[in-house]
C-alpha positions in Angstrom: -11.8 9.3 -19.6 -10.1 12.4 -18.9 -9.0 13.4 -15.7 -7.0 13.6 -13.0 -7.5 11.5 -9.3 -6.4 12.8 -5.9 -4.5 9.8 -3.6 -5.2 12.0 -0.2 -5.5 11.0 3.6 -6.9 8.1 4.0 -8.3 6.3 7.8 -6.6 7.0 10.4 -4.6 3.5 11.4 -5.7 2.2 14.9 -3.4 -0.2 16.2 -3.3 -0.8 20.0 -0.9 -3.3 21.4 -3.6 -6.0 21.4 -3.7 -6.4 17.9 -0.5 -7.4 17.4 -1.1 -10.7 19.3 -4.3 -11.3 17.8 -5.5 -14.3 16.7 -7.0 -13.6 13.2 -10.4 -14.6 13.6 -14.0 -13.7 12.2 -12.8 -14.0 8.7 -12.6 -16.8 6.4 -10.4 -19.6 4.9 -9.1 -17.3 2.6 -8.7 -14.4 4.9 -6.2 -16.8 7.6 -4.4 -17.6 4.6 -2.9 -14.1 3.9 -0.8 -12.4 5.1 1.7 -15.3 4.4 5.2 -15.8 5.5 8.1 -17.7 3.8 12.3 -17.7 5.3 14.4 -18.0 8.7 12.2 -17.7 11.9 14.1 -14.8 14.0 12.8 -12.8 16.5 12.9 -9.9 13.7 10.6 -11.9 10.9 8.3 -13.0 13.8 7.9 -9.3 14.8 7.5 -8.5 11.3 4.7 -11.0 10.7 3.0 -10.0 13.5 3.0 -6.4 12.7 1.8 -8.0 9.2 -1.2 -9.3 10.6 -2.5 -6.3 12.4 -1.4 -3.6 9.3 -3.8 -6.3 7.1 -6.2 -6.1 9.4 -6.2 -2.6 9.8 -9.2 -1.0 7.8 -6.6 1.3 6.0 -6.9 0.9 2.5 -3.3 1.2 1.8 -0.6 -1.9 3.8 1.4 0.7 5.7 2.7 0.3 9.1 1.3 2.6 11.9 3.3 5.5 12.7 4.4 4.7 16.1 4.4 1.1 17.4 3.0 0.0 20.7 4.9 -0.1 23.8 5.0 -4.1 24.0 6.2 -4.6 20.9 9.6 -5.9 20.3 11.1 -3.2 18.7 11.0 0.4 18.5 11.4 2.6 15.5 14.4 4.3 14.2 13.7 5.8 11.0 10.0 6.0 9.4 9.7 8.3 6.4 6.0 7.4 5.4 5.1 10.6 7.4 5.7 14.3 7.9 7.5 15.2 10.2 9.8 12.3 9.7 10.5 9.9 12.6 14.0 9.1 13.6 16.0 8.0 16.5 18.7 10.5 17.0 20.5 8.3 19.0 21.2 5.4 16.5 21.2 7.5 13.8 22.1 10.9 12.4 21.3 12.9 9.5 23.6 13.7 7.3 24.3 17.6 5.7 22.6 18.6 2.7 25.4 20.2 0.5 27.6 16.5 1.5 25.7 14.5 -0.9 24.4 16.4 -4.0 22.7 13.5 -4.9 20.0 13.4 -1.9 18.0 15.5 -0.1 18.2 13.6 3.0 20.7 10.6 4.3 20.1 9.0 7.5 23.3 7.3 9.0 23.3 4.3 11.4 26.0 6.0 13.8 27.4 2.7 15.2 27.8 -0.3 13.3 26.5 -3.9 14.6 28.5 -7.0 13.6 30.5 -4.9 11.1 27.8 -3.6 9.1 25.7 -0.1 9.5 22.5 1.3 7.3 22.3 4.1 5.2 18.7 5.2 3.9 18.5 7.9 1.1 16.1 9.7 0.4 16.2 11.4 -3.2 13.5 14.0 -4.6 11.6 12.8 -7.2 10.7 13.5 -10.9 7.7 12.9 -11.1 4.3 12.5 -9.9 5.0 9.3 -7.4 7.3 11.3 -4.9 10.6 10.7 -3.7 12.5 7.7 -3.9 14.3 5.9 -1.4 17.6 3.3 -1.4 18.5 1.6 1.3 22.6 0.4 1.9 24.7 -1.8 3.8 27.8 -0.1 4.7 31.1 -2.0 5.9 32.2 -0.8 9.0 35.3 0.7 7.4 32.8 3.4 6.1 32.6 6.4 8.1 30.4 9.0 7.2 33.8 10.9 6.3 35.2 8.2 4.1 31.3 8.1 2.1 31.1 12.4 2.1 35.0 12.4 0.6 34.8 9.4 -1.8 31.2 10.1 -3.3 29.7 8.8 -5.6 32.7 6.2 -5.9 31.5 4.3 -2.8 28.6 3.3 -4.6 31.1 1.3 -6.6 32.6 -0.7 -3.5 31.9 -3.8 -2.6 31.8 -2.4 0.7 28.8 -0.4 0.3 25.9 -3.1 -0.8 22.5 -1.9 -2.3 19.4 -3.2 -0.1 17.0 -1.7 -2.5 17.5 1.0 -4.7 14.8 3.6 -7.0 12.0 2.7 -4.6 9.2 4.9 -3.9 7.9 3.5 -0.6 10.5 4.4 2.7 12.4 0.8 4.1 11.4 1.3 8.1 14.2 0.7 10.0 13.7 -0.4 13.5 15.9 -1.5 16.6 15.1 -5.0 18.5 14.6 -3.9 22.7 16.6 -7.0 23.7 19.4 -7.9 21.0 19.3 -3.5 20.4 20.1 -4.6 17.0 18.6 -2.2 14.0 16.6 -4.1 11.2 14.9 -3.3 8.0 11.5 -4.0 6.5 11.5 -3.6 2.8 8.2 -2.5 2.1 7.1 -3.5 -1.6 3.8 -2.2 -1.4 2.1 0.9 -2.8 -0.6 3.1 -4.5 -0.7 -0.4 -6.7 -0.7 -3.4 -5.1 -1.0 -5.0 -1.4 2.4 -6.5 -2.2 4.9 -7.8 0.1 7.5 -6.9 2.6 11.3 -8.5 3.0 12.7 -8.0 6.4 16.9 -7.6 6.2 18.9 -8.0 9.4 22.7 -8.0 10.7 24.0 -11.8 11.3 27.3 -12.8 11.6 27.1 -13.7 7.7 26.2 -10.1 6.7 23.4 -7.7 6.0 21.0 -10.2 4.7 17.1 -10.7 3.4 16.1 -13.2 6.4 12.1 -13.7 5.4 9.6 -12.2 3.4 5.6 -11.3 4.0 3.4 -11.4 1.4 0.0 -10.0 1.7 -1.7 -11.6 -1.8 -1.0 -14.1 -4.6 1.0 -13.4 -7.2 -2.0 -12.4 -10.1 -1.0 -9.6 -13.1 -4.1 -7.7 -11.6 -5.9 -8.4 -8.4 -9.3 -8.6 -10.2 -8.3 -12.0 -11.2 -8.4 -12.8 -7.6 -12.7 -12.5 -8.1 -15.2 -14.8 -9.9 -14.7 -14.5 -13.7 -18.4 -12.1 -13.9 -16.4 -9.4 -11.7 -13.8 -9.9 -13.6 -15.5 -9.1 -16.8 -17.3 -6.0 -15.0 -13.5 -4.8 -14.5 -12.5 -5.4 -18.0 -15.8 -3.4 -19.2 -15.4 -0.9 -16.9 -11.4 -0.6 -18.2 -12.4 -0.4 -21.6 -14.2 2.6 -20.9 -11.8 4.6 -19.1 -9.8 4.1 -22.2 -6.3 5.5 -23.4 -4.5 8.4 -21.5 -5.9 11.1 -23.1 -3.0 12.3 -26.4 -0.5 15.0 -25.3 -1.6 14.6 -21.3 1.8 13.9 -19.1 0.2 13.3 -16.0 -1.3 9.9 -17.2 -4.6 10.4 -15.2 -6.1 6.8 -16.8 -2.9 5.0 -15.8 -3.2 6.5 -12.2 -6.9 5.8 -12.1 -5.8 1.8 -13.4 -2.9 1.7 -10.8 -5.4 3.1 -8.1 -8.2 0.2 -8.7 -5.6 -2.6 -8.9 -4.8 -1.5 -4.9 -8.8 -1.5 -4.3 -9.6 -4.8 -6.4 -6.9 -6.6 -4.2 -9.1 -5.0 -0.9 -12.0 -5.9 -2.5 -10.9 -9.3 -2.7 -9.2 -10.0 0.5 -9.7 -7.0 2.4 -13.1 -5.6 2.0 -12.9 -3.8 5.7 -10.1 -2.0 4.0 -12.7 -0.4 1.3 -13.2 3.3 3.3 -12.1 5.5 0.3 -14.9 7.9 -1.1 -14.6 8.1 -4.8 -14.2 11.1 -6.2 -17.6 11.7 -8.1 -21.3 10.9 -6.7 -22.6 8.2 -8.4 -25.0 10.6 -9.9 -22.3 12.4 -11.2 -20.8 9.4 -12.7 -23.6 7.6 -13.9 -24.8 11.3 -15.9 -21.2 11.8 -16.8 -21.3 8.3 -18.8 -24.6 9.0 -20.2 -23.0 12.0 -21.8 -20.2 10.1 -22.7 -22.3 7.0 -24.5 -23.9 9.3 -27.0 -20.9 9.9 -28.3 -21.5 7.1 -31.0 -23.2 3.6 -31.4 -19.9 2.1 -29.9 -19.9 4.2 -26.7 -23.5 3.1 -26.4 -23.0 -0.4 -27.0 -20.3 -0.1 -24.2 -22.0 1.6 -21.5 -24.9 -0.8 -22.3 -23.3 -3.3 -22.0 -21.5 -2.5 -18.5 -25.3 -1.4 -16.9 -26.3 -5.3 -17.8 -23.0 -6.8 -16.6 -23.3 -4.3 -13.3 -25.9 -6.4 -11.6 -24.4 -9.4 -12.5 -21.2 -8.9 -11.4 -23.0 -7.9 -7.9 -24.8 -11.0 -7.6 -21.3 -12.8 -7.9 -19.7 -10.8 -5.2 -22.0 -11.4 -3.4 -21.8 -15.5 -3.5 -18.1 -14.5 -3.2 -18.8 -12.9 0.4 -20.9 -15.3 1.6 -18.5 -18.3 0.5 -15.1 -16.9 1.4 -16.2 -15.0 4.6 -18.7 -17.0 5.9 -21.3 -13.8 6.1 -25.0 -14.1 5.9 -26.8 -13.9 2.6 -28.0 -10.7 3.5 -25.2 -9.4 4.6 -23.4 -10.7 1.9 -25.2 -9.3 -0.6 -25.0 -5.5 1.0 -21.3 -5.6 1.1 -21.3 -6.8 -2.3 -23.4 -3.6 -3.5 -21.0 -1.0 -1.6 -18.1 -3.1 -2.8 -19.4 -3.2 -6.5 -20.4 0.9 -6.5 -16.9 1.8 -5.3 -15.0 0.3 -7.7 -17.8 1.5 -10.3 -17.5 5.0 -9.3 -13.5 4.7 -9.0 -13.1 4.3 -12.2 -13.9 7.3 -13.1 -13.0 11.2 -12.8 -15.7 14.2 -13.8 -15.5 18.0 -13.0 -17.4 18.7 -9.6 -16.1 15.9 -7.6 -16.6 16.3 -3.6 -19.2 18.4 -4.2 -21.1 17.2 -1.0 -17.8 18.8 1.3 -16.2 15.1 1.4 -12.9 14.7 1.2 -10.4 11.4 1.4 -9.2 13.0 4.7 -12.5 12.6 6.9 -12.7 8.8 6.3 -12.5 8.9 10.2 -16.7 9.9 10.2 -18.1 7.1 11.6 -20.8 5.1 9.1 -18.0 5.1 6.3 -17.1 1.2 6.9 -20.1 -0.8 6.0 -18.4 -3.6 7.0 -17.8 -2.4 10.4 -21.9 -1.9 10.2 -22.5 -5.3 9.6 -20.2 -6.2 12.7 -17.5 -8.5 10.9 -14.7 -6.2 11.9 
């Protein structure tokens, strides 16, 4: 199916100091159960996990933390690059020239080192369509921003410059404890793909180590295996349809569309007051867009057939899948599962005309948008 799919703004994240006490409650077995934590049990990974909590409860679609973090949090942030401008604490760290390292566009350098060991995030224009990419170092102290501007790139070969993570697309956020005034790092492995996980890296007296890691969903190849196997089926017929990226097309519009549902079926799943994204097309638009498509020949037909029979099916099984794993009435169940079910329908797909009622993924903040907010689960 050719096309191409817009990732824009999506709800705005409200996080007020409350939530990052919360309790988790109103949700099911499986909702208590994720996100889950593994490792030490520092102040940092309990800060972590609790900002965890409230970014998964957050209705934004994507797991990102909030741009500023309330005042009684633990820690404040030092350097967030998941939004323009950029946020960083001038004070802990400083930004490096331009022209001093050809190799990125931007370097922010922890200016005094803790326990012998300092950060240094890079930030690195991309090639292609994800964006720039971001690595994340653990300097010795020996280090200077001198010593790294004069001996680059060879003090990427020292054993006293240490990769955190390297070729990422997604910004580390560093932040600075209040009490120990230690700066820490969350590792966020989360994306436009997948709910993921994060890996929180602090300064010990052993080093610049991984202490703990977060992880907001099982380990599945594709989230849609997280749903009953007639959902799952739905998805497969619905992937079968979008077919190939289209000869010739560098872009890969069908592999951004399959990238794109994977995130939704994993909100779907475990996070259906996440699902606020307005699909591209109508589903109108769709639904005559595949009609076109089906008459292409008897094995487009059989296809599309074959998806409009599974459609209701699939429903009905989300549906039983609300009402088990969230505890939500039968009728309430069943509404969520038809919003649920016609997103990830229409989401498949890209046709000319999209938006054309004035929508755009930047006004998700319109009231009415979260059906699950309707129903008063959230």
């Amino acid at each position: 199916m050719r096309g191409a799919v817009e990732r824009g703004g999506v709800v705005k994240l409200k996080l007020l100091a409350a939530a990052l006490a919360i309790a988790i409650t109103g949700h099911s077995t499986m909702a208590h159960a994720w996100p889950r934590f593994t490792g030490g049990n520092s102040s940092e990974c309990q800060q972590a996990f609790e900002l965890a909590k409230a970014t998964f409860q957050s209705d934004r679609y994507l797991i990102v933390p909030p741009p500023e973090m309330p005042e009684t949090f633990g820690s404040k942030i030092s350097v967030n690059l998941t939004r323009y401008p950029v946020t960083f604490d001038a004070e802990r760290f400083e930004m490096l020239p331009r022209e001093a390292i050809p190799v990125a566009r931007e370097v922010y350098w922890q200016i005094n080192p803790q326990l012998g060991q300092r950060f240094a995030l890079f930030q690195r224009s991309g090639n292609g369509s994800r964006g720039d990419e971001y690595a994340l170092y653990s300097a010795d102290e020996n280090v200077s921003r001198d010593v790294l501007v004069a001996d680059f790139p060879g003090v990427f070969r020292s054993t006293i410059f240490r990769p955190i993570v390297e070729g990422s697309f997604v910004p580390p956020l560093i932040l600075t404890d209040k009490v120990s005034n230690s700066s820490w790092a969350i590792v966020q492995n989360t994306d436009n793909s997948k709910l993921g996980s994060w890996d929180v890296w602090t300064t010990e007296a052993d080093g610049t180590r991984q202490r703990c890691s977060i992880s907001f969903e099982p380990k599945v190849r594709r989230a849609v295996f997280l749903m009953p196997a007639a959902v799952q089926q739905f998805a497969a017929m619905l992937d079968e349809v979008l077919g190939p990226d289209p000869p010739l097309e560098s872009l890969h519009p069908n592999s951004i569309i399959r990238i794109h549902t994977n995130l939704l079926w994993g909100n779907v799943a475990l996070r259906p007051w996440a699902l606020n994204e307005i699909p591209y097309n109508s589903r109108d638009r769709v639904e005559e867009g595949l009609r076109i498509w089906s008459a292409w020949t008897a094995k487009t037909s059989a296809l599309y057939a074959s998806v409009l029979r599974q459609y209701p099916v699939a429903e009905a099984a989300l549906a039983e899948y609300y009402r088990d794993t969230f505890n939500m009435p039968d009728e309430d169940a069943h509404k969520m599962a038809s919003y649920a079910t016609d997103i990830m329908f229409r989401s498949y797909f890209v046709f000319h005309g999209g938006y054309s009622e004035g929508y755009s993924r930047r006004n998700q903040s319109e009231p009415g948008l979260n059906l699950w907010k309707q129903l008063r689960h959230g």
